[in-house]
C-alpha positions as CSV (number, residue, x, y, z in Angstrom):
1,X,4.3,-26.0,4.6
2,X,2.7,-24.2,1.8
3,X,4.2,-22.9,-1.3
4,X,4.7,-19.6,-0.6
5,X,6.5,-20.4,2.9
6,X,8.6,-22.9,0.7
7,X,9.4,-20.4,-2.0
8,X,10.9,-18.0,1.1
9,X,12.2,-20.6,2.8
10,X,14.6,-21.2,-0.6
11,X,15.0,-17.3,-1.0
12,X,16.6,-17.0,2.6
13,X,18.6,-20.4,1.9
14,X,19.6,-18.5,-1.0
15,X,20.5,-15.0,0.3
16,X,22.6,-16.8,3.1
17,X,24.3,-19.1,1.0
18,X,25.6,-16.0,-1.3
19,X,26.8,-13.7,2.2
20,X,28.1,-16.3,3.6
21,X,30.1,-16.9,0.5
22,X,31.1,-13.9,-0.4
23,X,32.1,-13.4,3.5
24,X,34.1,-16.9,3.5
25,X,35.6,-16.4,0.0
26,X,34.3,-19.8,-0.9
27,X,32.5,-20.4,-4.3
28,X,29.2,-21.8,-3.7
29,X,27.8,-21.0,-7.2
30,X,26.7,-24.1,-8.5
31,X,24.8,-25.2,-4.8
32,X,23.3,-21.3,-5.4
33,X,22.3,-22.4,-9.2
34,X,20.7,-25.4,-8.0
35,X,18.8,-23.6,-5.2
36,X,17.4,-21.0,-7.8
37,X,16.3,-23.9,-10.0
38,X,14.1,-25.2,-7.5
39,X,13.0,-21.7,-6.7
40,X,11.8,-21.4,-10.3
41,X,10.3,-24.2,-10.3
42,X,8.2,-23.4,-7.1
43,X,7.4,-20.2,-8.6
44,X,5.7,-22.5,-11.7
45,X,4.0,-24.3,-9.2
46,X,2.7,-21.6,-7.1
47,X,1.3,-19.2,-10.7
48,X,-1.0,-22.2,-11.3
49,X,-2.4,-22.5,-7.8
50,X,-5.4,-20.2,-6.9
51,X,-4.5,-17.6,-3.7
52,X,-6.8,-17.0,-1.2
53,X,-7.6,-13.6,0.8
54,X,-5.3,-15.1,3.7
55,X,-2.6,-16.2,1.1
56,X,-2.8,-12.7,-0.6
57,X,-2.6,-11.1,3.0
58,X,0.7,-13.2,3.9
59,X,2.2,-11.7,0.5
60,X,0.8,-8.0,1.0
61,X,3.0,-8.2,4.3
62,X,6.0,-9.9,2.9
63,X,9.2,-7.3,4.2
64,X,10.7,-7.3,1.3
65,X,7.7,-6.0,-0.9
66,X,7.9,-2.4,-2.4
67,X,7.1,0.1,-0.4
68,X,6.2,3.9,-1.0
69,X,9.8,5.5,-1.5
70,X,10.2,2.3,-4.2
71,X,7.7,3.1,-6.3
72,X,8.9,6.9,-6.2
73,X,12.1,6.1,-7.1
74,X,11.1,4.1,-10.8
75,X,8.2,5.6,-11.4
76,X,8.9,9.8,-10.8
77,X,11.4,12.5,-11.7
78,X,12.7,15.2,-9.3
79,X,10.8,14.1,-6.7
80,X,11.5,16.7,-3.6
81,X,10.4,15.1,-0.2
82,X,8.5,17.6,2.3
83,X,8.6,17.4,6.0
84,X,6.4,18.6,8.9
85,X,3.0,19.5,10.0
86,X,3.7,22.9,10.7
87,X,2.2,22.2,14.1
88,X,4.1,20.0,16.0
89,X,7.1,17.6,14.0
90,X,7.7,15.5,10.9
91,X,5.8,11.9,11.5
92,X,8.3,9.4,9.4
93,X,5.5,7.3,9.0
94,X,4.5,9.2,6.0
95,X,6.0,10.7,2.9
96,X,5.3,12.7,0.7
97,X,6.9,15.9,-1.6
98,X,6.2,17.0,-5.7
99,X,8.0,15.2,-8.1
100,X,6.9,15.0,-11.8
101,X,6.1,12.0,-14.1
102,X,6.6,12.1,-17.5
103,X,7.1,15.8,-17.5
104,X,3.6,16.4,-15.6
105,X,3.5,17.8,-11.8
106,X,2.2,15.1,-9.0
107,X,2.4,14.9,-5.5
108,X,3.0,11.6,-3.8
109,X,1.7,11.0,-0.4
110,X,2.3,7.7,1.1
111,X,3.2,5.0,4.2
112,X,6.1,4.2,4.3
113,X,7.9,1.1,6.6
114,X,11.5,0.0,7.1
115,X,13.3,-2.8,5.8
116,X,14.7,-3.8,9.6
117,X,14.4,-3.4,13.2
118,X,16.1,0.4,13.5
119,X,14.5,1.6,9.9
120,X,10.9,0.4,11.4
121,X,11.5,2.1,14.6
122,X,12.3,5.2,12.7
123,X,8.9,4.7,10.5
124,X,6.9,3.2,12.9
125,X,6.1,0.2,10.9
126,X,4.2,2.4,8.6
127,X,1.6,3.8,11.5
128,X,1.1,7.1,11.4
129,X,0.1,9.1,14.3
130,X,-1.8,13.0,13.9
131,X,0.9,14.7,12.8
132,X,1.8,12.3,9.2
133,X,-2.3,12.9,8.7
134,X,-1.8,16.8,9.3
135,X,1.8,16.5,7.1
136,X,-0.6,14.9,4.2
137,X,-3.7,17.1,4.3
138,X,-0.8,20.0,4.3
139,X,0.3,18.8,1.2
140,X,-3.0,18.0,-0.6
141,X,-3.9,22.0,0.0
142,X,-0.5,22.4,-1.0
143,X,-1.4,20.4,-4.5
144,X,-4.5,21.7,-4.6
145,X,-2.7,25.3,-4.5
146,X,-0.5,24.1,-7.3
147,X,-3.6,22.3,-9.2
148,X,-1.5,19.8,-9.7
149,X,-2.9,15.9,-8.9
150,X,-2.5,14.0,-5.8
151,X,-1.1,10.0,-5.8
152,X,-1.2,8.7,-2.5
153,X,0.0,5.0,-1.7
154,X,-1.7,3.0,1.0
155,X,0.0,0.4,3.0
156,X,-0.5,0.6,6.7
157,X,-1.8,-1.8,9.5
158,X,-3.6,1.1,10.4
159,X,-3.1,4.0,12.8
160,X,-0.9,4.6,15.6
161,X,-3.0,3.4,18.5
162,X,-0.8,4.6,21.1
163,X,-1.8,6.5,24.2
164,X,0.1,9.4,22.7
165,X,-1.7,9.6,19.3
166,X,-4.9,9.5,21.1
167,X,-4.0,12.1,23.0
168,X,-2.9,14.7,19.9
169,X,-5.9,14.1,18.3
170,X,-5.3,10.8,16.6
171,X,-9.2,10.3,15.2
172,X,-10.0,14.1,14.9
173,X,-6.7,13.7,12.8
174,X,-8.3,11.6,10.4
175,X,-11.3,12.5,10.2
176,X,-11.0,15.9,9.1
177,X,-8.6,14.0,6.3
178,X,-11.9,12.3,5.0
179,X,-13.7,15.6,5.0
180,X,-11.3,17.5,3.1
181,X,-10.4,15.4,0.9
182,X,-13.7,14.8,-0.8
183,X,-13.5,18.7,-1.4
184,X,-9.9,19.2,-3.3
185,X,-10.4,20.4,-6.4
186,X,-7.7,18.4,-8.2
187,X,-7.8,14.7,-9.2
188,X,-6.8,11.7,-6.4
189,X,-5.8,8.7,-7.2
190,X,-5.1,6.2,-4.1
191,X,-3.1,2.6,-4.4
192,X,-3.1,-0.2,-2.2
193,X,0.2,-1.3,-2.2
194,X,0.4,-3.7,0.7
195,X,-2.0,-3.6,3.7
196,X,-5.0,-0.9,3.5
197,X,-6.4,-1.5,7.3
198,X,-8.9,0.7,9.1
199,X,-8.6,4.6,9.6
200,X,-4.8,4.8,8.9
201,X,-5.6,3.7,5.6
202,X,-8.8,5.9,4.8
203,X,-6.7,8.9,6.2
204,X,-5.0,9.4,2.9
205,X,-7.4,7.1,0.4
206,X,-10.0,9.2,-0.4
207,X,-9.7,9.2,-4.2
208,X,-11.7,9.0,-7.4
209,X,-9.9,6.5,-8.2
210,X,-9.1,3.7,-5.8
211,X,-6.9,1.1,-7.4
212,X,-4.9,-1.9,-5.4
213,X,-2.3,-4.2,-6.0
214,X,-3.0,-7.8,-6.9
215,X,-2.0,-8.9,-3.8
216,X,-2.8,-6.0,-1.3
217,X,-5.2,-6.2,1.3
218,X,-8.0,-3.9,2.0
219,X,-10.1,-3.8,5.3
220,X,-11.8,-1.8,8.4
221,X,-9.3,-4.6,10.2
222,X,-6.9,-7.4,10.3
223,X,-7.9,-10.7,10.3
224,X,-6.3,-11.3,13.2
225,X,-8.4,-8.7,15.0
226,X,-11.6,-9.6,13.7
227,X,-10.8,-13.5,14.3
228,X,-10.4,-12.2,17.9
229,X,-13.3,-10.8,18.2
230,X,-15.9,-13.2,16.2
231,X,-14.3,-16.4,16.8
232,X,-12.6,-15.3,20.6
233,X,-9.4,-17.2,18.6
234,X,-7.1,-15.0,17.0
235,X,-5.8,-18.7,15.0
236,X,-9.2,-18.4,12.9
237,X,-7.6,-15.7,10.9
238,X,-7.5,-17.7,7.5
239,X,-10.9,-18.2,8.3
240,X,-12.2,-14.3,9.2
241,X,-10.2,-12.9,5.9
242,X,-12.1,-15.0,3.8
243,X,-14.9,-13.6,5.3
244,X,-14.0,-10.1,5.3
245,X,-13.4,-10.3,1.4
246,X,-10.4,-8.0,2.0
247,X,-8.4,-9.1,-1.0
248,X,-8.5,-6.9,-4.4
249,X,-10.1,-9.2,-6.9
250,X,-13.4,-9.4,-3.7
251,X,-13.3,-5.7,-3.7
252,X,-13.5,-4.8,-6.8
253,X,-16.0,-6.9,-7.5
254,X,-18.4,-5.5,-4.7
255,X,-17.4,-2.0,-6.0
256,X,-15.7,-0.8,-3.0
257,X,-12.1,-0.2,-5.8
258,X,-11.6,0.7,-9.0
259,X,-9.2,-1.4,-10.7
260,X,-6.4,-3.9,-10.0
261,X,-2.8,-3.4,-10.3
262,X,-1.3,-6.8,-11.9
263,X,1.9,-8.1,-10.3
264,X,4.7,-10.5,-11.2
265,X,4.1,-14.3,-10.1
266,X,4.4,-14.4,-6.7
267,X,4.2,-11.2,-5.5
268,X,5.4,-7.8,-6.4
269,X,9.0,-8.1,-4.5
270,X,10.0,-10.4,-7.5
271,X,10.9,-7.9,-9.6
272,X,10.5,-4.4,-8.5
273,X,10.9,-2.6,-11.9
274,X,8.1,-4.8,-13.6
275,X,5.7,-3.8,-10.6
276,X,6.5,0.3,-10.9
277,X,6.0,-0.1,-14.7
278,X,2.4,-1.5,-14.5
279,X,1.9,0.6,-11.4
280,X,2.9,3.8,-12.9
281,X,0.6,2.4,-16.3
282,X,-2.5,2.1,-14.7
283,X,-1.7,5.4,-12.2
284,X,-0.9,7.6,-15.7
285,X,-4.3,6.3,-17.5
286,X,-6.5,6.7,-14.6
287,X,-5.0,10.6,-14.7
288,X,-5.7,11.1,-18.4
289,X,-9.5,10.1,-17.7
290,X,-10.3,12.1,-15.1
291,X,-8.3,15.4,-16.5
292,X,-10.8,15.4,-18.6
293,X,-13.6,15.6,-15.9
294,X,-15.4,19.3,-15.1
295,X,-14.0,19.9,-11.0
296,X,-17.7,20.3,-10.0
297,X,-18.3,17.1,-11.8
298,X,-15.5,15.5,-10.3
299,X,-16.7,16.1,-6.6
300,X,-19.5,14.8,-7.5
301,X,-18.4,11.1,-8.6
302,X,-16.1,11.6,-6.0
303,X,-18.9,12.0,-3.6
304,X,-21.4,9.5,-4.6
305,X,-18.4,7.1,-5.1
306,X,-18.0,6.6,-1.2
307,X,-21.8,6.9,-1.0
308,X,-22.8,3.7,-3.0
309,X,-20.2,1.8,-0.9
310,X,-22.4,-1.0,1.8
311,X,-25.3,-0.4,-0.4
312,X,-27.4,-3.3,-0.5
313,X,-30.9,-4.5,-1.8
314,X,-33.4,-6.9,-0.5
């Protein structure tokens, strides 16, 4: 068993141990101390190990990682969630509304999953079908209205791929996110916070800036899928998301992101309120450099940003 299956092995032993005494009225507080220890301890061990793209793509999918309405919650003020296409219906799959932080008008556009069975249901697991892509390129015009920046957080498996979707539009959807979004006249700033796969991800990442969290994933598809594929043996994932380089510290050094978004030891559901703080730190000094960027200029980076990406030399 690795590590990080030990360390949540310990946190479920933990959670239970506490319901179940709470339920039972029994104290179990000094079993619950003990457990913790050992949890802390694991934690020690597992900061001095080195991760590897498959151990940062078990963490990036860990349930109980922050997701979109988390980070909106610490890190802005007066946000006001807005719902709706204007076509067709309100796709839960994504968020998004204006909110301000620290005094300065944003929008925030993001996935967003559920912490259970029912809340995934209702959010689709974080895939978004046509209508969360229209819901977001409504509100980019709307920002773009407003000229006030856009912050959209990434963390999809990628698209709905059901019959349905396909049906409404789902890649005509997305597309026509890519093309306008390399023409708003406002800054973008795009964060990985947990998976980043395929189209469903590029449907709201097109960004100056493209930051991820330490332990986000970012790829045209899962390791599982691509195992699938290469190997015929969807088992040989550990093995294809090596090979895909789909974990932040790969990406940004082949140029394909920005920056990297540090996180506590052992992932960012460890402590929520340190992961919002650097989160919202890197977001607010990305902001402050390109405010200071000519529009026309800042089409342009933005432009040859996506260009220079699979650029190679022999």
């Amino acid at each position: 068993m690795s590590i990080e299956a030990e360390m949540r092995d310990l946190e479920s032993k933990i959670e239970e141990l506490k319901k179940f005494s709470k339920e039972q009225k029994i104290d179990f507080s000094k079993q619950i101390e003990e457990l913790e220890e050992v949890l802390k301890e694991k934690i020690k061990e597992y900061s001095k190990t080195e991760i590897d793209a498959w151990g940062r793509t078990q963490i990036s999918r860990n349930p109980k990682r922050p997701y979109t309405m988390d980070y909106i919650e610490r890190i802005a003020d007066d946000f006001v969630e807005l719902h709706g296409d204007r076509l067709s219906k309100d796709d839960h799959a994504i968020v998004g509304g204006l909110a301000s932080i620290d005094g300065n008008g944003i929008m925030i556009i993001g996935h967003q999953k559920g912490r259970d069975m029912e809340a995934n249901i209702y959010r689709n697991f974080g895939m978004a079908s046509p209508e969360g892509y229209r819901k977001a390129l409504r509100l980019m015009r709307m920002a773009e209205r407003f000229e006030v920046p856009i912050l959209t957080f990434i963390d999809t498996s990628g698209a709905y791929p059901g019959l349905e979707a396909e049906e409404k539009g789902q890649a005509e959807a997305i597309a026509k996110n890519l093309a306008e979004m390399f023409g708003l006249k406002v800054p973008v700033i795009a964060v990985v916070i947990g998976e980043g796969g395929s189209g469903g991800a590029l449907g709201i990442g097109v960004a100056d800036s493209v930051l991820m969290m330490e332990n986000s994933i970012y790829s045209v598809i899962s390791p599982e899928g691509c195992a699938s594929i290469l190997f015929k043996d969807s088992k040989k994932a550990p093995e294809a998301a090596r090979s895909l380089r789909i974990d932040a510290f790969s990406l940004k050094s082949l140029g394909v992101i920005d920056g990297i978004i540090k996180e506590p030891i052992g992932g960012a559901h460890r402590d929520y309120d340190e992961t919002a703080k650097n989160l919202k730190n890197a977001v607010v000094k990305e902001f402050r450099k390109l405010e200071k960027i000519e529009i026309e200029k800042l089409l342009e980076n933005r432009y040859n940003k996506f260009r220079r990406i699979g650029e190679f030399f022999e």
